[in-house]
ZALUMRO-808368 format. One record per residue (C-alpha): x negated, y negated, z negated; residue in one letter; residue number from 1. Coordinates in Angstrom, 1 decimal, decimal comma. Example, Ala and Ser with C-alpha at 12.3 -4.5 7.8 and 13.67 -1.06 7.14 Angstrom:
residues 2
GUVEX    east   north      up  vovex  fimi
GUVEX   -12,3     4,5    -7,8      A     1
GUVEX   -13,7     1,1    -7,1      S     2
This chain:
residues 118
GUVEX    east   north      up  vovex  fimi
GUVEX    -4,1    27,1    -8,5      X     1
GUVEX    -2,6    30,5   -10,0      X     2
GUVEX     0,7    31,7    -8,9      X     3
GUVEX     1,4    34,3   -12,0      X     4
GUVEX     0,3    37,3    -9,4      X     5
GUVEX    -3,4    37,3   -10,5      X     6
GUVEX    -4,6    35,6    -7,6      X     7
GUVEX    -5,5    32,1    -6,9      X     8
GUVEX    -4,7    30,0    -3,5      X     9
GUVEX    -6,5    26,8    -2,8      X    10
GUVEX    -4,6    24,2    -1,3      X    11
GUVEX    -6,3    24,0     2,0      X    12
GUVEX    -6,7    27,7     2,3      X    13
GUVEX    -2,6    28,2     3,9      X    14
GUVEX    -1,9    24,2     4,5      X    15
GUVEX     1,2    25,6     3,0      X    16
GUVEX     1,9    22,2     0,6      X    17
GUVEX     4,2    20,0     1,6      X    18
GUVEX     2,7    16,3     1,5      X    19
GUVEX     3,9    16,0    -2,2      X    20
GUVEX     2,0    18,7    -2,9      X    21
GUVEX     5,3    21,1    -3,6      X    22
GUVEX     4,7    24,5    -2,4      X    23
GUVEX     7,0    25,5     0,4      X    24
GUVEX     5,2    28,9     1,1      X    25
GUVEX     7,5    32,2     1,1      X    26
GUVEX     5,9    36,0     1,4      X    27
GUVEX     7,8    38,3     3,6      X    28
GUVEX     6,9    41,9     5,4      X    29
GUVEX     6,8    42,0     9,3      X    30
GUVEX     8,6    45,2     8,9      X    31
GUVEX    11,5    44,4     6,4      X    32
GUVEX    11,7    48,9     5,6      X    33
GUVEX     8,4    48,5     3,7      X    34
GUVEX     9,8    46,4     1,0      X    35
GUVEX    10,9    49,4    -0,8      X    36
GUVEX     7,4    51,1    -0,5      X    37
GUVEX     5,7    50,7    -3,9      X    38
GUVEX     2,6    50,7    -1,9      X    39
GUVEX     3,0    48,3     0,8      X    40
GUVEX     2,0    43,9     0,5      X    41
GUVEX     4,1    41,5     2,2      X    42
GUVEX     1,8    40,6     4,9      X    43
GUVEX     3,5    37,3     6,2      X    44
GUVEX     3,9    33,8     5,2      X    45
GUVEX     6,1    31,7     6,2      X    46
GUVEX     5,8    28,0     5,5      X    47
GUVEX     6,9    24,3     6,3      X    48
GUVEX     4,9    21,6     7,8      X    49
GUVEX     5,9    17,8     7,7      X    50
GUVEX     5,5    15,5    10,5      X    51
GUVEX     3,2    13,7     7,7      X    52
GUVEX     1,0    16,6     7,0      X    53
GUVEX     0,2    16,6    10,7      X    54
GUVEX     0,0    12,8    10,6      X    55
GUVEX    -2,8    13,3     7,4      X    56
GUVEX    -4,7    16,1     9,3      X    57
GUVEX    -8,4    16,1     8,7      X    58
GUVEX    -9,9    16,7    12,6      X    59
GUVEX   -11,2    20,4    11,4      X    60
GUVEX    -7,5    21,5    10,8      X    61
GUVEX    -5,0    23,8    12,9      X    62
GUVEX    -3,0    20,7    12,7      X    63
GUVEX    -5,5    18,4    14,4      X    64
GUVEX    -5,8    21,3    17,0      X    65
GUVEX    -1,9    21,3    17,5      X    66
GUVEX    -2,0    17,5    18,2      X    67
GUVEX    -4,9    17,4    20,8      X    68
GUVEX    -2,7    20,0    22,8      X    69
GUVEX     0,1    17,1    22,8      X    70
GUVEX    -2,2    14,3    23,2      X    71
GUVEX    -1,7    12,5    20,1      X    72
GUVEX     1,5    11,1    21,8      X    73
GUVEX     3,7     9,1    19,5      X    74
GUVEX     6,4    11,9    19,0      X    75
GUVEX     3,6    14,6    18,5      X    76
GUVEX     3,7    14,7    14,9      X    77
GUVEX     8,0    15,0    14,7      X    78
GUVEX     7,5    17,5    17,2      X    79
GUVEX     5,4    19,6    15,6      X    80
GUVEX     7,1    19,3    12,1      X    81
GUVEX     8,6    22,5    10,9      X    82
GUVEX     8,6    26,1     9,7      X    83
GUVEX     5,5    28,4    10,8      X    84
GUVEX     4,8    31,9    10,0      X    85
GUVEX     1,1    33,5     9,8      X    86
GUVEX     0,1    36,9     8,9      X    87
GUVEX    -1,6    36,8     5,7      X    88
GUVEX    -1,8    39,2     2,8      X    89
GUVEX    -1,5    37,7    -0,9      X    90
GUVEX    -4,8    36,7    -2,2      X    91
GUVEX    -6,3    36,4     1,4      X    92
GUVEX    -7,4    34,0     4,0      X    93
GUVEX    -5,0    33,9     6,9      X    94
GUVEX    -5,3    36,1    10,3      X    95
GUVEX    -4,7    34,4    13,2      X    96
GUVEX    -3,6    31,1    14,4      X    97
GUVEX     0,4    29,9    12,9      X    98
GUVEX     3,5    30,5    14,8      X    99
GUVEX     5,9    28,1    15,7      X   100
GUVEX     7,4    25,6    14,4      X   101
GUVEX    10,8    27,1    14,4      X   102
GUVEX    13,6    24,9    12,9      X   103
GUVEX    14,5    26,9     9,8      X   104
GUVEX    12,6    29,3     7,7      X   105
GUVEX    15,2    31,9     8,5      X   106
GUVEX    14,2    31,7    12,2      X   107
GUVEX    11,0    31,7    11,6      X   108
GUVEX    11,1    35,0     9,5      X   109
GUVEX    13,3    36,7    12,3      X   110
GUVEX    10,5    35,7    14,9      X   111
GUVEX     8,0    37,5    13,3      X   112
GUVEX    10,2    40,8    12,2      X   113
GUVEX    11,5    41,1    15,6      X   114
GUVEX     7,9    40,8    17,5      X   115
GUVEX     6,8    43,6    15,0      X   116
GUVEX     9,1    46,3    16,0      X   117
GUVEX     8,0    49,5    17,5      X   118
């Protein structure tokens, strides 16, 4: 799947589609001053996850590894619904395991810009 920037993303590379298969992936910099460097990549994404994308994890997913830690309980899923972040470049696998879920995408943006201070 091309997103106009010359690069391609795979649905299950990010699990950032929503269960419609809507993207609801946004690309930010951990350090909001580099934005204005010609040079720089935004090297975060930030993206939503529906209690029914963990419901529809396969059991080689992050997902599936999120629900084992709440013991498939019958709230697990809800609970686990919302925005995550993950440091990723464009074009590239992810590094690292996602953050959160925060409630909004705005609070999950200010989570990771305010761990990545100096």
């Amino acid at each position: 799947m091309s997103h106009g920037r010359g690069y391609h993303i795979a649905r299950y590379d990010l699990g950032a589609y929503n269960a419609k298969g809507a993207k609801d992936m946004s690309q930010h910099y951990s350090k909001p001053e580099r934005a204005s460097d010609p040079h720089a990549l935004p090297d975060v994404e930030v993206f939503h996850v529906s209690a029914q994308d963990f419901a529809d994890a396969g059991p080689d997913t992050w997902h599936a590894e999120r629900l084992t830690t709440l013991e498939y309980r019958p709230t697990a899923c809800e609970e686990l619904a919302g925005w995550y972040w993950q440091a990723c470049f464009p074009g590239c696998l992810p590094d690292g395991e996602p953050q959160g879920p925060y409630a909004t995408e705005a609070e999950a943006i200010a989570a990771v810009q305010e761990g990545s201070e100096d």
